[in-house]
Every structure is written in structure tokens, then in C-alpha cells.
C-alpha positions in Angstrom: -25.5 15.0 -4.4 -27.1 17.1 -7.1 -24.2 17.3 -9.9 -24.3 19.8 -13.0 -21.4 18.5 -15.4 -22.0 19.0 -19.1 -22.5 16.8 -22.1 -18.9 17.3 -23.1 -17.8 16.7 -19.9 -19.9 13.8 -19.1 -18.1 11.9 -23.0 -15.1 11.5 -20.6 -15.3 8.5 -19.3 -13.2 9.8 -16.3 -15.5 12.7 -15.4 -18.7 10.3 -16.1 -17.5 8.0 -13.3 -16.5 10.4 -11.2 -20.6 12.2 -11.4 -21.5 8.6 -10.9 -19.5 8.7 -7.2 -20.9 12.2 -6.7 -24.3 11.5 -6.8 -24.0 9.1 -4.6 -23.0 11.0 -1.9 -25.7 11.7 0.3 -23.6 14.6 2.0 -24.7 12.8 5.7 -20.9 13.2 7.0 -20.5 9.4 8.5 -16.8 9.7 6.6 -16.0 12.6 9.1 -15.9 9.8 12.0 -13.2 7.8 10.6 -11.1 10.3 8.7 -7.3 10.4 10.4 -6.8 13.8 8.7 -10.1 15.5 10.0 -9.7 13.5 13.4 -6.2 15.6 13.8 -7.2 18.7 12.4 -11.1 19.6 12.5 -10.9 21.1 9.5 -14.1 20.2 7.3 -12.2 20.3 4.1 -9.8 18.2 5.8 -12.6 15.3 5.6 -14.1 13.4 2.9 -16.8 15.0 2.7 -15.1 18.2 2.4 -13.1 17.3 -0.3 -15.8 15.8 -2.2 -17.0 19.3 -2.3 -14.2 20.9 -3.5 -13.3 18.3 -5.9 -17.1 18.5 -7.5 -16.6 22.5 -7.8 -12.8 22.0 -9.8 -14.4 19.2 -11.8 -17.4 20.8 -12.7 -16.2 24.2 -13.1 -13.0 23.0 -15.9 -10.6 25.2 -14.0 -7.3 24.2 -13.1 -6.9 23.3 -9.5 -6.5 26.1 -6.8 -3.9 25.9 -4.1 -6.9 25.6 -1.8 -8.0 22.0 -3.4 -4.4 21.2 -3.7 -3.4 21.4 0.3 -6.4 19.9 0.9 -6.6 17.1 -1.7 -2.6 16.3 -0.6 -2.9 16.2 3.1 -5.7 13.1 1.8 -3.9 9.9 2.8 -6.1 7.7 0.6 -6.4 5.3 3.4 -9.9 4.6 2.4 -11.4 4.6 6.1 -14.3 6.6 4.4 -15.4 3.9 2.1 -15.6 1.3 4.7 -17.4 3.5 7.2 -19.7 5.3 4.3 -23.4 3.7 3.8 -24.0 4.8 0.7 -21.1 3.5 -1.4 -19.2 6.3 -2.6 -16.2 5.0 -4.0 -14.2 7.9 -3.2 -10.4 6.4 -3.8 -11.8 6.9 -8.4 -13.0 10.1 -7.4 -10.1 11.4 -5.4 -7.6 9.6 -7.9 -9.2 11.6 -10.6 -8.6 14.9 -8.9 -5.5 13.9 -8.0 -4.6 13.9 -12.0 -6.5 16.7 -12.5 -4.4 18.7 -10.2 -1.2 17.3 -11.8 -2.3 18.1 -15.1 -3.9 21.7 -14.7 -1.5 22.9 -11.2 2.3 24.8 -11.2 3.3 23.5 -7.7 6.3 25.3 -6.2 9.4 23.9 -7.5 11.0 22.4 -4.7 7.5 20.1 -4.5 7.9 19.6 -8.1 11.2 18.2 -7.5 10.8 16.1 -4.7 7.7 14.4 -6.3 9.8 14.0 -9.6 12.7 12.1 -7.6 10.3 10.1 -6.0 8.6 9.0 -9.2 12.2 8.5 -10.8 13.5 6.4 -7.7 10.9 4.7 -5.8 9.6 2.3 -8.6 13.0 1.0 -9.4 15.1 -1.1 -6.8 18.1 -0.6 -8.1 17.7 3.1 -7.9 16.5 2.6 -4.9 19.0 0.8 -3.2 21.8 3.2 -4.0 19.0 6.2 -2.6 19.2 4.5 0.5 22.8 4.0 0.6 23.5 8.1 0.3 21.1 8.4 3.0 22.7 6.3 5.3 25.6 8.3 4.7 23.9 11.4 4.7 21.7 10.5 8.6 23.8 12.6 10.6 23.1 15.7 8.5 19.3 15.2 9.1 19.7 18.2 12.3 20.9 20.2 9.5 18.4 19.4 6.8 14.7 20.0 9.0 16.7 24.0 9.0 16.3 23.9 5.3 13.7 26.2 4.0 10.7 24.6 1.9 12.4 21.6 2.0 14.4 20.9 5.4 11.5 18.6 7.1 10.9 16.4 4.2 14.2 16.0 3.5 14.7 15.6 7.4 11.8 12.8 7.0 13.2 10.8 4.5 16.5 10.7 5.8 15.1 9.2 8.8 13.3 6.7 7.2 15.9 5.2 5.9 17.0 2.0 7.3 19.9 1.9 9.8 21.1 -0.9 7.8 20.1 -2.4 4.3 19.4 -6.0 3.9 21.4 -8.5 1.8 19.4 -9.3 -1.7 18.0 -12.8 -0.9 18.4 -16.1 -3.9 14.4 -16.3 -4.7 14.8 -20.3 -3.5 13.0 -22.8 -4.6 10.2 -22.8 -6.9 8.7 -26.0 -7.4 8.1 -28.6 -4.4 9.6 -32.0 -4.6 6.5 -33.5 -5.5 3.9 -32.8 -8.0 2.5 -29.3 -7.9 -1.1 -28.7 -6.0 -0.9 -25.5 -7.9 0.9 -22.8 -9.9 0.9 -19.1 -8.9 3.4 -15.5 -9.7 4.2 -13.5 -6.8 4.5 -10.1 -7.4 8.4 -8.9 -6.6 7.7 -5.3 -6.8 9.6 -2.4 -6.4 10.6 -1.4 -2.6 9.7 -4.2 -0.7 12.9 -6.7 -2.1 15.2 -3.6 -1.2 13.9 -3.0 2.3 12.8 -6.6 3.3 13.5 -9.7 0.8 12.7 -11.7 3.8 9.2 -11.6 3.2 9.0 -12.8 -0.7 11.0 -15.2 0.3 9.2 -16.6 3.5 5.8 -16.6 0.7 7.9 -18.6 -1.1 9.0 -21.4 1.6 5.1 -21.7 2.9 4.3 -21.9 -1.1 6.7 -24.7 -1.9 6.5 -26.6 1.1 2.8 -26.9 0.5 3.5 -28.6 -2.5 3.1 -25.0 -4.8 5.2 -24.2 -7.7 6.0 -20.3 -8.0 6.4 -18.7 -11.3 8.4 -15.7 -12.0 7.0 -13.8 -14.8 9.6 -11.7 -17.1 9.5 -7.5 -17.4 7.1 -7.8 -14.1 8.0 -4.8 -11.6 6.1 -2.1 -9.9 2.6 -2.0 -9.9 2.2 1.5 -10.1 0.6 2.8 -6.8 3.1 4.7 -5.5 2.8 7.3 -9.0 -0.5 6.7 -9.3 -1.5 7.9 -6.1 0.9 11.1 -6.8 -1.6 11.8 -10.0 1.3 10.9 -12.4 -1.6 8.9 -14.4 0.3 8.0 -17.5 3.4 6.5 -15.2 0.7 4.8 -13.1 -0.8 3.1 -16.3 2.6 2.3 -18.0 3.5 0.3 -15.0 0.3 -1.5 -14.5 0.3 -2.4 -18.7 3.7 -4.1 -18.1 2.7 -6.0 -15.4 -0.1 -7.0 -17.4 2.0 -8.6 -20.4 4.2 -10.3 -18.1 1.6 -12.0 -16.2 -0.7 -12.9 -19.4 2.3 -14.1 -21.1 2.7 -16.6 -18.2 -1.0 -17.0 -18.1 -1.3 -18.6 -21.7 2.1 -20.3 -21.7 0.9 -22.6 -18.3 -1.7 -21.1 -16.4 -1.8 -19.2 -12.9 -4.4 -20.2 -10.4 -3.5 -16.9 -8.8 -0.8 -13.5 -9.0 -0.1 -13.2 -5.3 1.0 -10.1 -3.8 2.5 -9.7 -0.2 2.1 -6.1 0.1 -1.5 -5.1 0.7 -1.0 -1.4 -1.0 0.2 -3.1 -4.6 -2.5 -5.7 -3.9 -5.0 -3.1 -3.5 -4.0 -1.0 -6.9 -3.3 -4.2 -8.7 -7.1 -5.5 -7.9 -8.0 -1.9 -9.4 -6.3 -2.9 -13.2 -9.9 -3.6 -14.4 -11.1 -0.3 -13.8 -7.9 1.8 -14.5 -7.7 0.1 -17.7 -11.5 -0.3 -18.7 -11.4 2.2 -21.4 -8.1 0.5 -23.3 -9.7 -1.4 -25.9 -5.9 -3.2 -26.0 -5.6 -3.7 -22.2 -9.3 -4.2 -20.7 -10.1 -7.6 -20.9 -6.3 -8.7 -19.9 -6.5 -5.7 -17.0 -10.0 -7.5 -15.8 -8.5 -11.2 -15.7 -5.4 -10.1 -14.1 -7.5 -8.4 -11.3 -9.9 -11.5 -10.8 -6.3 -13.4 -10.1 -4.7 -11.2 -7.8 -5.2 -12.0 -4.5 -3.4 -11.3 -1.0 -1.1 -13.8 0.0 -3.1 -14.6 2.8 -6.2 -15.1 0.7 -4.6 -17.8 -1.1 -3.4 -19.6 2.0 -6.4 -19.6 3.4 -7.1 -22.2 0.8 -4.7 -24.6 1.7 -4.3 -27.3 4.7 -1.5 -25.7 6.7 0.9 -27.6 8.5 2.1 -26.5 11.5 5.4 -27.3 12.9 5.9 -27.6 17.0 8.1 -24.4 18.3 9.8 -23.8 21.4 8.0 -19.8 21.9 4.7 -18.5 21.5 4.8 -15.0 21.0 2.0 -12.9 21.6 1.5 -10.7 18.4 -0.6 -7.5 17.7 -2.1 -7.9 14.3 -1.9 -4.4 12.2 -4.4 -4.1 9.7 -2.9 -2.0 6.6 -5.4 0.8 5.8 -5.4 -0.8 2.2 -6.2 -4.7 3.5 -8.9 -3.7 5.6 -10.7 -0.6 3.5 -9.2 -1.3 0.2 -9.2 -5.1 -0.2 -12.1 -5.8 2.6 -9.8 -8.4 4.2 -10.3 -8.0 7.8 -10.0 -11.0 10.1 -8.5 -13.2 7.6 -4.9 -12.8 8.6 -5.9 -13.0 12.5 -7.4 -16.4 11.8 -4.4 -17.8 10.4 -2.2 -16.6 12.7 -4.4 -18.0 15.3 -4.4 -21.5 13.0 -0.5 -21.2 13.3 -0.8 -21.5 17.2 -0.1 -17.7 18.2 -1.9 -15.6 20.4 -3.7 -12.7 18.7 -4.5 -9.1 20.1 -6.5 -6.4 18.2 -4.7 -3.1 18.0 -7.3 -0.3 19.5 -8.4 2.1 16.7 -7.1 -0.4 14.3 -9.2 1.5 11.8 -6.8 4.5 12.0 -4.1 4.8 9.7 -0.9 4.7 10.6 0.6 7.2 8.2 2.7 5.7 6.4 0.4 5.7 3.0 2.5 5.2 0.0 4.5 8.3 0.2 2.6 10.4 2.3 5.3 9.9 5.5 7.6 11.8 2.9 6.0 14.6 1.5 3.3 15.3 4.3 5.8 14.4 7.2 4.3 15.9 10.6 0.5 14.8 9.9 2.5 11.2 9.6 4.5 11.4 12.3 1.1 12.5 14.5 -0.9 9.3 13.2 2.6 7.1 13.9 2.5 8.0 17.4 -1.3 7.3 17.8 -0.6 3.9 16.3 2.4 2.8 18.2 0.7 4.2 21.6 -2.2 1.9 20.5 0.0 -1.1 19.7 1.8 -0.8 23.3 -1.6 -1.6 24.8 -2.1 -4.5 24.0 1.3 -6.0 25.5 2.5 -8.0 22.8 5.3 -9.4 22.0 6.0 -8.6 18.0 4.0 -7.0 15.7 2.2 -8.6 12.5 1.5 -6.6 9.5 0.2 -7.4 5.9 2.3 -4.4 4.0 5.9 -2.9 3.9 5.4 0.4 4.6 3.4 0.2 7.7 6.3 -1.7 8.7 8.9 0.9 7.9 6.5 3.4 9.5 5.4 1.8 12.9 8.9 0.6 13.2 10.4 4.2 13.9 8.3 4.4 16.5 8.7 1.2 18.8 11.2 -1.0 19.9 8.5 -3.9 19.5 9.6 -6.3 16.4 7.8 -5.7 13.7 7.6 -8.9 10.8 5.2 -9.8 8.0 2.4 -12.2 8.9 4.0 -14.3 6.1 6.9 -14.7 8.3 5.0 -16.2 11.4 3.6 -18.7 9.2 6.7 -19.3 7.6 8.2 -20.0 11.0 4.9 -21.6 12.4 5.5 -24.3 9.2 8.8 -25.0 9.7 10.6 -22.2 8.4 13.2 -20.4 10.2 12.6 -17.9 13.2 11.6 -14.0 11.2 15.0 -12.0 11.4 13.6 -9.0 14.1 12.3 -12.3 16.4 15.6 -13.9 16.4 17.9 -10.4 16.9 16.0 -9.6 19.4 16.3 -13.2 21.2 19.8 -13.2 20.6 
């Protein structure tokens, strides 16, 4: 694609990478095939490609973003489908993530949106906030009728009060760190933000397989959020300050005894953390630590993949439908790893059809673009049922949350079926639904 950016433009470092990932775009539309937004709604600028367009016009031309770009850029999912499918190697997620902050920097959205994203950025990244969200939503579900009548805001609010859980899980001790012999290795886990408060079952099944495979888990201090769910809202400088603590903590623990890897159990923070290098590559403070904390982050499932799992006899064998998050398969390229080891672990596997679809769910996309999301849920869980299975595996929290409004199926982190299939206990959705 033939770009025209200035001199001046081109001394930001921002819009120089961004030209780089616009003139590689060969405008051939491949990205159209796989796009869930342009696969619901035909629109053109509902596509990649389109939106390529309209971001390369708003960056070139300096002027704030338009309410055109803006619906179009938000109703994006950033479920990288496009990257994976595209053969020239646009890597769209810098370009859209730089419009993204563009349009939060240049564009006077109504106020009500301006709220809502302000909550969001103020609640999601902190559990403790979070928790006590999810409390007064529990309290306020029966109001949810009432709320989707609420102009400009009523089907948001009506979202989010529906997906909050029925019933909020216990905090759960971390467990043991080291194993009773000497340690095979030494690794962090990321704890992150709204994972503990929606399912501390899956930290802490990590954290059985770790130990019991002779492991010794660190917990860095001041580590929390990695950022993605305001950085993918364009709040830039919230993004960055998250992802610069994170750093700290881990280097700290890095030079005091070493990590052989930062291991993250929810496949959109491992995605974003992966991405420190290049968020951070201009930070003359931060760049070199960013790089080496990306080299050591690593799906859980990467890292297991590395050890000699022992597998414990069981009484069941479940038959599970693997999900594929959008950002394991497109963002981290990690495709039949999981599926392998589930297989290793003595379960019977089935592919999802159109596993390439996202499910909506998306950070916080199933909030603040609610009926696209629901749309792609229903695909999903339509696709899931074909396959027959018994429970559902998946690599990242809110796919869970997501697919599991729309099925009765149980739904569990692949960490939990290894867990189990190693001698842990039963995962929580498997044994309340046996019981």
C-alpha cells in the first residue's frame, strides 16, 4: 500500500511503524475471509481491510478521528484472525492499537461511553474492586429487564449484569510453592487481575502440576495486571504503567534467583505480555528489561510441554472440545499444542468447527459492543454442541465466562484436566455436575 506520511510524522516512532504495516498491505482482501465482524455484517469497513483504509486516511491526514473511524475501529474485536489468515504479514493488532490511541487522544465520545470505559479502566484491573463490582451486580440481576430499557446505556448495562457470575468463588491459599524435593526449575506465574476473582481454580491447578513436577513457583511483589484490557481500550499511558510494573517485579525476581520462565494461564495477558518488547522499545529505561521479560513469558502450556508428565489412572474419560482463544491461536501462534497434551493426559479430543471464529468475548468487547458478542457466542456454542463432548477446554478466562452463558456444557481450563489427569482433584464444573 502506497503511504504518503510526512517527515515529521514519520520522527514518531509510533506512526513510522505503523507506515511500516501499511505498506505491507497488498490490499488483496484474504482478511475479509476470516473477519467475525465482516462475516456478521458485510460491511467493508467492517473488515480489516477496511479499516486499514480508514486508519491510513486519519493517520496520514493528522485529524482527530471521525465518528465514522470510531464505530468502525470499536466494533474491531482484535481477535487477530486477519494476521494468521494474511500472506503478506501485516501486523495489524500495532496498527489498529495505534489508532485505537489515536482515537482516544484526538475523539469526544458521548458521555455515557466515556463513563462506562472510565469504570471499566478504574475496576477491571483491580480485583479487589472487582470483586465488590461483581457483588452489586449480583444484587442488582433482577433489575437487568429494567436496565436493556435504559437509553444509551440500558443494553450494556443489561450485558454486564448478565455476565456476572451467579455465584463468586471463594479466594483460594496459593498452595505450595516448592516440591518436596529439589527444584527441576524455578518460574513466576502471572496472578493477574480478573481471573483470581472469577476462577482461582485455575492458578492454583498451574500450581499443583508445577509442584508436583518437582517446580518451585515464585511470586513476584507489586506484579498485577498486565495491561491488555486498557490497552486495548486506547488508554496507552494506563496500558504502559501496568506493563512497567510488571516489569520491576519480575526483573527484581529475575536477578535475585533467576526465572527459567513468567508463566501466564490466560492466553489474552500472555499475548500482550509477549508484546512488552515492542510497547516498550522506545523507553530507553524499560527496553531491554521489556525484551527479556517477553522472551520469558510463555503459556502455561508451553512450558509443560517441556516436562515428563505423569499421568495418574481415573475412573472417567471425558470427551472434551478443545476452544482455541482467538489470542493463543492468532496472537501467540499456539495451535495444537494444548490438544496434544490433553491427548498425552488420556482424554479424547474434538476440534470445535470454525475454531478460527472468535467467540466474542475479547477483553471487553462482550461489554461495550454487546449484540455483535452475543451473535459470535451463539455461533460458537452451536459449534461446540457438534461435536458431542462432554466438557469444554479452553486456554483463557474470558472465553470461559463468554461461552459459558451460552451452554450448559462445563466449561474448565485445560490446566485443570491436567491437573486432574496428574493426580489433582476432579475441575469444580466436572464434579458439580457429577454430583
Amino acid at each position: 500500500m502506497q503511504t504518503n506520511f510526512t517527515a515529521d510524522q514519520l520522527a514518531d516512532p509510533q506512526t513510522a511503524a505503523s507506515e511500516r504495516i501499511l505498506r505491507a498491505c497488498v490490499h488483496c482482501g484474504f482478511c475479509t475471509a476470516t473477519c467475525p465482524t465482516y462475516l456478521l455484517l458485510g460491511d467493508e469497513l467492517d473488515s480489516p481491510r477496511g479499516r486499514i483504509y480508514l486508519i491510513k486516511d486519519m493517520l496520514e491526514s493528522g485529524r482527530p478521528a471521525t465518528e465514522e473511524v470510531v464505530r468502525h475501529v470499536d466494533r474491531c474485536l482484535s481477535c487477530l484472525s486477519c494476521m494468521t489468515t494474511c500472506p503478506s504479514g501485516v501486523h495489524y493488532t500495532h496498527l489498529v492499537d495505534h489508532a485505537r490511541a489515536h482515537i482516544e487522544n484526538t475523539y469526544e465520545r458521548p458521555f455515557t461511553d466515556r463513563l462506562l470505559r472510565a469504570t471499566l479502566a478504574k475496576i477491571l484491573p483491580y480485583p479487589g474492586r472487582f470483586r465488590l463490582a461483581l457483588m452489586a451486580a449480583r444484587l442488582a440481576r433482577p433489575l437487568s429487564g429494567l436496565a436493556a430499557a435504559v437509553p444509551a446505556v440500558g443494553t450494556r448495562l443489561s450485558a454486564m449484569l448478565a455476565l456476572a457470575p451467579k455465584r463468586l468463588p471463594r479466594p483460594q491459599p496459593r498452595g505450595p510453592a516448592r516440591p518436596a524435593t529439589g527444584a527441576k526449575g524455578r518460574v513466576a506465574i502471572l496472578e493477574g487481575c480478573a481471573q483470581p476473582v472469577l476462577n482461582p481454580g485455575i492458578n492454583a491447578a498451574a500450581r499443583r502440576v508445577l509442584v508436583r513436577h518437582g517446580i518451585e513457583i515464585v511470586t513476584p511483589r507489586g506484579e498485577g495486571c498486565c495491561g491488555a484490557l486498557v490497552h486495548h481500550m486506547g488508554r496507552e499511558h494506563d496500558g504502559l504503567a501496568f506493563a512497567r510494573r510488571n516489569i520491576d517485579a519480575w526483573s527484581a525476581e529475575i536477578e535475585a534467583g533467576g526465572l527459567d520462565a513468567i508463566l501466564i494461564t490466560a492466553s489474552g495477558c500472555g499475548t500482550t505480555i509477549k508484546d512488552y518488547g515492542f510497547m516498550l522499545r522506545e523507553d530507553p529505561a524499560y527496553a531491554a528489561k521489556a525484551a527479556r521479560v517477553s522472551a520469558l513469558a510463555k503459556d502455561v502450556t508451553e512450558y509443560l510441554a517441556t516436562l515428563d508428565l505423569a499421568v495418574a489412572p481415573r475412573a472417567t474419560n471425558p470427551v472434551v472440545a478443545y476452544h482455541s482463544a482467538c489470542s493463543m491461536q492468532h496472537g501467540q501462534k499456539i495451535t495444537d499444542l494444548p490438544k496434544t497434551l490433553l491427548r498425552k493426559a488420556g482424554f479424547t479430543v474434538k476440534d470445535v468447527p470454525e475454531s478460527h471464529i472468535c467467540c466474542g468475548s475479547a477483553g471487553t468487547y462482550n461489554l461495550l459492543q454487546p449484540e455483535i458478542s452475543g451473535r459470535l457466542r451463539e455461533r460458537k456454542v452451536k459449534n461446540i454442541a457438534r461435536t458431542g463432548a462432554d466438557v469444554i477446554a479452553a486456554g483463557n478466562i474470558g472465553c470461559m465466562v463468554q461461552i459459558g452463558l451460552g451452554t450448559g456444557t462445563p466449561i474448565v481450563h485445560t490446566i485443570e484436566l491436567i491437573d486432574w489427569a496428574t493426580g489433582g482433584p476432579m475441575p469444580e464444573a466436572l464434579a458439580a455436575r457429577a454430583a
